[in-house]
DSSP file (Angstrom, degrees, kcal/mol; ACC not computed):
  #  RESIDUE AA STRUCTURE BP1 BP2  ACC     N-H-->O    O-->H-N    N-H-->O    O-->H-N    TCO  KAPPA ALPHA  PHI   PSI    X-CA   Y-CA   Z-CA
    1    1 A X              0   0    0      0, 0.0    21,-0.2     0, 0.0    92,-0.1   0.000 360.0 360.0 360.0 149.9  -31.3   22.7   56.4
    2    2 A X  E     -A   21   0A   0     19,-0.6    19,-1.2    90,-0.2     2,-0.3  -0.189 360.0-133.8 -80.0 150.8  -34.3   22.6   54.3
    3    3 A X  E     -A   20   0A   0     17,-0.2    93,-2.3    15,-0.1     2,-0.3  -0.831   7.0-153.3-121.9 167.7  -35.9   26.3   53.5
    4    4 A X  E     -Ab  19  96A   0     15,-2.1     2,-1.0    -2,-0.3    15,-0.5  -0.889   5.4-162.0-146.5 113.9  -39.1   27.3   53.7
    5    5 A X  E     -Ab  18  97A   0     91,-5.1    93,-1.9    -2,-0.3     2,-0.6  -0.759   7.7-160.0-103.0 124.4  -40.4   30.4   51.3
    6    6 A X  E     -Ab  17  98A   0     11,-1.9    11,-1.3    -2,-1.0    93,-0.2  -0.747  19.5-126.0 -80.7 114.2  -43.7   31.9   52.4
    7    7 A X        -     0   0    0     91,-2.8     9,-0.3    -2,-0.6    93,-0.2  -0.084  43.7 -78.0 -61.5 170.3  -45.5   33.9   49.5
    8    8 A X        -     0   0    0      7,-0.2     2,-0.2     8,-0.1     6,-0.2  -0.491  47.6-170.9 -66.1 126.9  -46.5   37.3   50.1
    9    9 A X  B  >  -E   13   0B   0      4,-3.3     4,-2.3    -3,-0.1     7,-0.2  -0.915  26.4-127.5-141.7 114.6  -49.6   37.8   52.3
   10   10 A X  T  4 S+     0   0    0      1,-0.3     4,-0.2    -2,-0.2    -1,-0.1   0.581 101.9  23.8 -60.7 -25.0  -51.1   41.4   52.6
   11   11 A X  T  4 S+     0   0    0      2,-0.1    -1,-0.3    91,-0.1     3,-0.2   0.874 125.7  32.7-110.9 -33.2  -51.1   41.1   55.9
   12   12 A X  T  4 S+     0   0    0      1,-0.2     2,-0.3    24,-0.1    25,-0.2   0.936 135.2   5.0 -48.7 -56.2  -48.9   38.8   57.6
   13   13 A X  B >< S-E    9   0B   0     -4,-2.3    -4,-3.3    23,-0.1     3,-0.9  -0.776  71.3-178.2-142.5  79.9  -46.0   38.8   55.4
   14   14 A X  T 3  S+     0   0    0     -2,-0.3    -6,-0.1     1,-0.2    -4,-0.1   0.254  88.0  29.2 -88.2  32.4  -46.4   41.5   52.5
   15   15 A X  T 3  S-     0   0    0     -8,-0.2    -1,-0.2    -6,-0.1    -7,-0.2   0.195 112.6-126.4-142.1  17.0  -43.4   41.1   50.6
   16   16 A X    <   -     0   0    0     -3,-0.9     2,-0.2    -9,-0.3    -9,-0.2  -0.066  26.1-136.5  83.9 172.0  -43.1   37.2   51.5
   17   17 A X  E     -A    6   0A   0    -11,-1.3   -11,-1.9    -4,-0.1     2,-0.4  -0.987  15.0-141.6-169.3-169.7  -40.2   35.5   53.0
   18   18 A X  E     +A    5   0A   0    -13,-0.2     2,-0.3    -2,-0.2   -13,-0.2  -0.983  30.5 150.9-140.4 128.2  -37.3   32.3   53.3
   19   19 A X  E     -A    4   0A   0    -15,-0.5   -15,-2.1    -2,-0.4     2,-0.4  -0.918  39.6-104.8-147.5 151.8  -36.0   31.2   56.4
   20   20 A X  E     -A    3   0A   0     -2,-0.3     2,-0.3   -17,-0.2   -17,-0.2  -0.814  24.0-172.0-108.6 156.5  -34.8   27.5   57.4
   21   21 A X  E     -A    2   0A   0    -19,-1.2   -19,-0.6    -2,-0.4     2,-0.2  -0.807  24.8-123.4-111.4 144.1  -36.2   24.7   59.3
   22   22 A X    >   -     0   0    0     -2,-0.3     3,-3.6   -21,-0.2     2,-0.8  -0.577  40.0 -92.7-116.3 154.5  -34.6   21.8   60.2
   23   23 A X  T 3  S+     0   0    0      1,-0.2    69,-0.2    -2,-0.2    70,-0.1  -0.282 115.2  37.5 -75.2 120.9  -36.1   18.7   59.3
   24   24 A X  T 3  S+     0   0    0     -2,-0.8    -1,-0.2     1,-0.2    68,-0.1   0.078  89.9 133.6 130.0 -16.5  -38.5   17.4   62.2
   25   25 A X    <   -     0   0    0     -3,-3.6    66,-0.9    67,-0.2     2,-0.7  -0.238  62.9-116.6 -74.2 156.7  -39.7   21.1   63.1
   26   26 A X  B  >  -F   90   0C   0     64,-0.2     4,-0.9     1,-0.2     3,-0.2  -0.728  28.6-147.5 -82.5 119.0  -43.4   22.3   63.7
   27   27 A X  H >> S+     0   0    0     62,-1.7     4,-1.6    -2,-0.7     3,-0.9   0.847  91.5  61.3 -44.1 -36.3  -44.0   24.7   60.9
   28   28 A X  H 3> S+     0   0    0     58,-1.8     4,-2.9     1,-0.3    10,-0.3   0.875 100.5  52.6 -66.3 -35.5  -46.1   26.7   62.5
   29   29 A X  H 3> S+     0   0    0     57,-0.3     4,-0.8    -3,-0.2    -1,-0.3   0.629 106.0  55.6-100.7  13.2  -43.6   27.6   65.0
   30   30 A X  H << S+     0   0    0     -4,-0.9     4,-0.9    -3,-0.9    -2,-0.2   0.957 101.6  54.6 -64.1 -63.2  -41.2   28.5   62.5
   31   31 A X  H >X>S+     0   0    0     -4,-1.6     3,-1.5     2,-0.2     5,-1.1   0.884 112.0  46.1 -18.2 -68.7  -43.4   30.8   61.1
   32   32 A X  H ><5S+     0   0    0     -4,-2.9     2,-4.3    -5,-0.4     3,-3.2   0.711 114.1  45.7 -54.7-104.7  -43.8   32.5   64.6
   33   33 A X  T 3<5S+     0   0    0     -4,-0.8    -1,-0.3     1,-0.4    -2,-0.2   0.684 111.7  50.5 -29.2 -10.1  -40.3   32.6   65.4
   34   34 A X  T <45S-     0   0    0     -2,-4.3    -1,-0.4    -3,-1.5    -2,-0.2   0.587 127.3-105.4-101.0  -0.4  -39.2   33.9   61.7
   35   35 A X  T <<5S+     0   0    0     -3,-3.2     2,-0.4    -4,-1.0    -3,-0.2   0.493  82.0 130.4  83.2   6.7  -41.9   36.4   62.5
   36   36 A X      < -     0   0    0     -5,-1.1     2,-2.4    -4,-0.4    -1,-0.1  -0.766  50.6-143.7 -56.2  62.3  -44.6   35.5   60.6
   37   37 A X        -     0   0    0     -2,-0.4     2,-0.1   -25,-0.2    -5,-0.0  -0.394  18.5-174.2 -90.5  90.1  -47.8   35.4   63.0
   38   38 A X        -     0   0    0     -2,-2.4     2,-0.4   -10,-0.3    13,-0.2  -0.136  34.5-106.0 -32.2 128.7  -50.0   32.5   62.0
   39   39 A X        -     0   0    0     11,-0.3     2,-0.2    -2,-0.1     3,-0.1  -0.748  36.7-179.7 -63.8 118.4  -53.3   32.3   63.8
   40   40 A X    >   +     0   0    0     -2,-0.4     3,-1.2     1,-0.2    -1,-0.0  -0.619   7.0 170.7-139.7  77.3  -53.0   29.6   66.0
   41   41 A X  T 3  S+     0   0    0      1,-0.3    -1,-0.2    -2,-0.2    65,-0.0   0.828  80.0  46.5 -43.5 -61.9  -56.6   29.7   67.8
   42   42 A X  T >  S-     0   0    0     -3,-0.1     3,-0.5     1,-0.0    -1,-0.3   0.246 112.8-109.7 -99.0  -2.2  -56.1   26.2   69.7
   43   43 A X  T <  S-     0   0    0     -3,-1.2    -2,-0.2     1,-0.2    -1,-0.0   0.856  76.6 -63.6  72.8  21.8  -52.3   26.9   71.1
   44   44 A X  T 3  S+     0   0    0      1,-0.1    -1,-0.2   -16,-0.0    -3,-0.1   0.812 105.8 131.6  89.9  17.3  -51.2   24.1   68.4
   45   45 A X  S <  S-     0   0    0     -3,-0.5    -2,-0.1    43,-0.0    -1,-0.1   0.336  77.0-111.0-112.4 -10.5  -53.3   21.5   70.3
   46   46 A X  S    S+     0   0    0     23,-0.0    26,-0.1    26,-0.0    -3,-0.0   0.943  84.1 122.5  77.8  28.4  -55.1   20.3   66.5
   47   47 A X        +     0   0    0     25,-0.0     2,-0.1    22,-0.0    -1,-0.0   0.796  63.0  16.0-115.0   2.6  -58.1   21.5   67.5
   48   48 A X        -     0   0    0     27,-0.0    24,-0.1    58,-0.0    28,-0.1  -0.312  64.0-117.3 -88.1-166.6  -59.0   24.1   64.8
   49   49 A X    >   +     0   0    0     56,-0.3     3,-0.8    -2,-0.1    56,-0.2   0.115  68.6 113.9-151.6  47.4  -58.2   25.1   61.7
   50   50 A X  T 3  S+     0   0    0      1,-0.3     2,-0.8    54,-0.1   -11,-0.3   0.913  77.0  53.6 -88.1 -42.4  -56.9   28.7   62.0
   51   51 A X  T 3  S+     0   0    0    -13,-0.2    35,-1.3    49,-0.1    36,-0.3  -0.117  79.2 149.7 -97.2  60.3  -53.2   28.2   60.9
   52   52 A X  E <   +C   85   0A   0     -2,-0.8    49,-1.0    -3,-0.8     2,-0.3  -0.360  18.9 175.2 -52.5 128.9  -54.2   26.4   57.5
   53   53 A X  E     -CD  84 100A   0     31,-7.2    31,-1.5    47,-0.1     2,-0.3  -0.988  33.2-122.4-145.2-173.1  -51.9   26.9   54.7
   54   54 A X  E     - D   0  99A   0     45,-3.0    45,-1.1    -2,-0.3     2,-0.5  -0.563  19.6-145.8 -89.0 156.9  -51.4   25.7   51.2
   55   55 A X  E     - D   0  98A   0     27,-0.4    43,-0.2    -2,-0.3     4,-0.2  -0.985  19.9-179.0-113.7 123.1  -48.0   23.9   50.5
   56   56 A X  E    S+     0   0A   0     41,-1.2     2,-0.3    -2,-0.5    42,-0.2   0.618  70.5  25.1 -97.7 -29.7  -47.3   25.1   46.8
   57   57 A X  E    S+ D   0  97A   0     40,-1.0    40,-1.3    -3,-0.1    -1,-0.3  -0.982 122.4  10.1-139.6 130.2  -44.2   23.2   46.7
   58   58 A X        +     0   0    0     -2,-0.3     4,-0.2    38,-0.2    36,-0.1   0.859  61.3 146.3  73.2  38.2  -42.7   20.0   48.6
   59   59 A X    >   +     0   0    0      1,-0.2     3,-2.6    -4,-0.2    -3,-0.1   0.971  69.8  59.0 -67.9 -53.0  -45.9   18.8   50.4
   60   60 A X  T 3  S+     0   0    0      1,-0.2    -1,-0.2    32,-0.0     4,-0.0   0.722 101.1  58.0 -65.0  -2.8  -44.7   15.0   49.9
   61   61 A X  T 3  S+     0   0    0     34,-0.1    32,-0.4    31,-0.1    -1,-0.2   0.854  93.2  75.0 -83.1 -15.4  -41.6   15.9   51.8
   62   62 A X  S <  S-     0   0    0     -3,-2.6    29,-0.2    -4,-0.2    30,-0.1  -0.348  99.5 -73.8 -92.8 163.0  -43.5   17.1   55.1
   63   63 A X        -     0   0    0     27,-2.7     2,-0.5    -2,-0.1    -1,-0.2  -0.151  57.1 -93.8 -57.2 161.5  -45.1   14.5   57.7
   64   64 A X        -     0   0    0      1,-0.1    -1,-0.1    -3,-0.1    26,-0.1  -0.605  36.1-119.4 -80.8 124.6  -48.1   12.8   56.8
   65   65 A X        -     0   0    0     -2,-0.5     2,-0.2     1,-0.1    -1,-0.1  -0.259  30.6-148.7 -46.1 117.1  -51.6   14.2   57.9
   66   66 A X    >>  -     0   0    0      1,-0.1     3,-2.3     4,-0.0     4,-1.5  -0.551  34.5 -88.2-105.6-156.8  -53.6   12.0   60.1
   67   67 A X  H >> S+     0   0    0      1,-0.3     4,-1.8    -2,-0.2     3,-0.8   0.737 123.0  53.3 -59.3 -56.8  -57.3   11.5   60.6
   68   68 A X  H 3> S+     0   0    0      1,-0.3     4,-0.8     2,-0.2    -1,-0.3   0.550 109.1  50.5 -57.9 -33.7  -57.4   14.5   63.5
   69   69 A X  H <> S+     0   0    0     -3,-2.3     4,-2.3     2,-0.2    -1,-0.3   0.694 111.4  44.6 -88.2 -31.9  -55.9   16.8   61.2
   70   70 A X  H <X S+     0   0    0     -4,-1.5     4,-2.6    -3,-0.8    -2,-0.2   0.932 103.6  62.8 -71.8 -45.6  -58.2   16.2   58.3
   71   71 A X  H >< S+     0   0    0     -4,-1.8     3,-0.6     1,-0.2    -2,-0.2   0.866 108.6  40.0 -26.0 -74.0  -61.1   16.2   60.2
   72   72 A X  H >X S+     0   0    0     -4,-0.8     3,-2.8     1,-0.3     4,-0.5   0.732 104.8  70.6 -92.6 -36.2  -60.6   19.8   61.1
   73   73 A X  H >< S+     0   0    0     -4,-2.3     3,-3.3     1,-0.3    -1,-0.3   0.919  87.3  66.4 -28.3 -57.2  -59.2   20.8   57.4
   74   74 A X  T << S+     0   0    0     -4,-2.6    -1,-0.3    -3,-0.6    -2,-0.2   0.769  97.3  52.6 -48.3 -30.7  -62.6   20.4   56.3
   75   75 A X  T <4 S+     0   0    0     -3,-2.8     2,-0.3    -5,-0.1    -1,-0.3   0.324  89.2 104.1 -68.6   4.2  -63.4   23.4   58.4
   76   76 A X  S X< S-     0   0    0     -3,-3.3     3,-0.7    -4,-0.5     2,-0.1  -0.745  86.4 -97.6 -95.9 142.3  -60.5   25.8   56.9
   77   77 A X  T 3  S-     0   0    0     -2,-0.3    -1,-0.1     1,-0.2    -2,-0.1  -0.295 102.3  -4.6 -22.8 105.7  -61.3   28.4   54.7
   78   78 A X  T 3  S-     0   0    0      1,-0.2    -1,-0.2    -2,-0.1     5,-0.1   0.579  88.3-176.1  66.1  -0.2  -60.5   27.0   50.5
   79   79 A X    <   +     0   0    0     -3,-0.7    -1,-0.2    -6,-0.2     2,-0.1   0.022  10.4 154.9 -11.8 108.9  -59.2   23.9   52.0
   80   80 A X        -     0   0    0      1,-0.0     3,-0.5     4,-0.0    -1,-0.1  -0.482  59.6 -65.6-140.2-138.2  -57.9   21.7   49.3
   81   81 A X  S    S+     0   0    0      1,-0.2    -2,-0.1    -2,-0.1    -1,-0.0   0.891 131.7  49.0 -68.2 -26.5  -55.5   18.9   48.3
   82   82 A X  S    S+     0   0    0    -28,-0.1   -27,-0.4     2,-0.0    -1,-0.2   0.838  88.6 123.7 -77.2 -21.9  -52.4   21.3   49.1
   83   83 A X        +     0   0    0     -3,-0.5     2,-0.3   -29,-0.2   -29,-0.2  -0.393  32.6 169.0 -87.2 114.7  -54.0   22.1   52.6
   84   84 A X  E     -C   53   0A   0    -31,-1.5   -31,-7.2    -2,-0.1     2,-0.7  -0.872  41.3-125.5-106.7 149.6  -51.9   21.5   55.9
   85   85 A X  E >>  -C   52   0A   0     -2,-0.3     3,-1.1   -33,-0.2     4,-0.7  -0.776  24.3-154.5 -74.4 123.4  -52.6   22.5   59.4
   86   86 A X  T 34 S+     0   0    0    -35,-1.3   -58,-1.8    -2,-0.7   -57,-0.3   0.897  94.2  68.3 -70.0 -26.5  -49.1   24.4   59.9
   87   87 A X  T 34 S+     0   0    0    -36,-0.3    -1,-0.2   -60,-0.2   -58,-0.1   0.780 111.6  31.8 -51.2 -28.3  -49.6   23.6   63.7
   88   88 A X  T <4 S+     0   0    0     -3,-1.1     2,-1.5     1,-0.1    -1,-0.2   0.421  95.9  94.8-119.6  31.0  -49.1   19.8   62.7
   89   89 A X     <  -     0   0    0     -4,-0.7   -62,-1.7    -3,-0.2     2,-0.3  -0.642  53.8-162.6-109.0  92.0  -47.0   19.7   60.2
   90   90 A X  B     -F   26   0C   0     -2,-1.5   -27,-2.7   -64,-0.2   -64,-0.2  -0.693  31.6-103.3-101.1 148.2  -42.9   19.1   60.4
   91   91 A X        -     0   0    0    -66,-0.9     2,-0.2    -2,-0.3    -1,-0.1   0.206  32.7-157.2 -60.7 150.1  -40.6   19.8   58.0
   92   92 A X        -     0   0    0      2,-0.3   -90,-0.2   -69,-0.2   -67,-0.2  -0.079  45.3 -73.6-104.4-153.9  -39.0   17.0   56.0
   93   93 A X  S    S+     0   0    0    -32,-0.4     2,-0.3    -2,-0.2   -31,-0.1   0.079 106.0  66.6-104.6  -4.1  -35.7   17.0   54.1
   94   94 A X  S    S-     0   0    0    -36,-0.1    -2,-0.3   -33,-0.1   -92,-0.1  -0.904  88.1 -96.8-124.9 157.8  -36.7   19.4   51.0
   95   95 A X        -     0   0    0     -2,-0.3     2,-0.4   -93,-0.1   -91,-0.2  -0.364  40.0-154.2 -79.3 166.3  -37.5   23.0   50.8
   96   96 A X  E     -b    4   0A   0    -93,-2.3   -91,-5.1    -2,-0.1     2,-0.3  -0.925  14.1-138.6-129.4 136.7  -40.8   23.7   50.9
   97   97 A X  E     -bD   5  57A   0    -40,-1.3   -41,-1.2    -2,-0.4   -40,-1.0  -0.909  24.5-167.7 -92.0 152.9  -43.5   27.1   49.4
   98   98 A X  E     -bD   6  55A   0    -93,-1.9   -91,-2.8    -2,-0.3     2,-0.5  -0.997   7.6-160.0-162.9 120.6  -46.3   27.9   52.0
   99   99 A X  E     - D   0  54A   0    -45,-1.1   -45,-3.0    -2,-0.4     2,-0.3  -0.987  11.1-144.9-107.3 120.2  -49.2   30.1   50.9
  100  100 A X  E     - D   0  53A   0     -2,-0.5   -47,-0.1   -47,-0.2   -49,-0.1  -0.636  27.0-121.1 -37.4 113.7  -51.2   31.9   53.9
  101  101 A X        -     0   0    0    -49,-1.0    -1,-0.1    -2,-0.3   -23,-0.0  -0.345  11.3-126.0 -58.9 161.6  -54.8   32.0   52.9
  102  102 A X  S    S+     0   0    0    -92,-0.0     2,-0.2   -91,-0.0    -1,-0.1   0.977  91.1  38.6 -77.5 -45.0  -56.1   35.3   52.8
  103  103 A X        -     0   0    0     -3,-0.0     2,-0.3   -26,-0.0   -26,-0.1  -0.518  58.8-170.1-106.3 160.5  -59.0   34.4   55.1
  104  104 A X        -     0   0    0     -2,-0.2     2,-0.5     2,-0.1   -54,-0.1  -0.922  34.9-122.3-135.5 162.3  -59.5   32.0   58.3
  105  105 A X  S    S+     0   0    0     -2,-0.3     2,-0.6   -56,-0.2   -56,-0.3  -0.676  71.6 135.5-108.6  67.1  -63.0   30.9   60.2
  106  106 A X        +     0   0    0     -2,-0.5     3,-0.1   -56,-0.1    -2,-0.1  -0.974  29.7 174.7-111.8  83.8  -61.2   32.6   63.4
  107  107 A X        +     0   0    0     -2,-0.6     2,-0.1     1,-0.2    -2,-0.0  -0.039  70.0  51.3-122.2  55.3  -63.8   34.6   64.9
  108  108 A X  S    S+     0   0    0      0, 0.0     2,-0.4     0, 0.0    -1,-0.2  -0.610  72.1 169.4-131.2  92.6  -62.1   35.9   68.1
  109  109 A X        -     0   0    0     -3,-0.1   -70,-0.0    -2,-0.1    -3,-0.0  -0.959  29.5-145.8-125.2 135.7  -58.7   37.3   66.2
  110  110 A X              0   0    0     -2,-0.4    -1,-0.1     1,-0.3     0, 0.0   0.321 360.0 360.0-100.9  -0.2  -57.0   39.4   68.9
  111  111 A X              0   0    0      0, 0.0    -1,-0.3     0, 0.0    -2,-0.0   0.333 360.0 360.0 -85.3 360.0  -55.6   42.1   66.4
């Protein structure tokens, strides 16, 4: 199964971590279930753009973005070429790095 190492994020995840995903999963809800809790505004429905992350390594292995997902990229925080929604984004065949931004445009955050 493909791994997936999350950098260190001061508040999610401060000392990072690796867990695997099998290839076909929604990242995002790996991330939750390894215990990593993503902001996921929209319930995973693609209609925000709170659980952005970077892919630092092995973005051509994960599914391809479409047009609904970019759209809403353009609202995330430092968006750039590395920028997936984690809500729509399943795992390929290679491991993968996944940077949390430090910020999100979340302005209900329930914490």
């Amino acid at each position: 199964m493909p791994k997936v190492t999350v950098l260190p994020h001061e508040e999610l995840c401060p000392n990072g971590a690796t867990f695997e995903l099998a290839a076909g999963e929604n990242l995002a809800r790996g991330l939750l279930a390894n215990g990593i809790k993503i902001e996921h505004a929209c319930e995973f429905s693609c209609a925000c753009s709170t659980c952005h992350v970077l892919i630092r390594e092995g973005l051509d292995s994960l599914s391809e973005a479409e047009d609904e997902e970019l759209d809403h990229l353009d609202a995330a925080f430092g968006a750039g070429m590395y920028s997936r929604l984690s809500c729509q984004t399943k795992m390929g065949d290679e491991d993968i790095t996944v940077e949390i931004p430090k910020y999100s445009r979340n302005h209900a955050k329930e914490h």
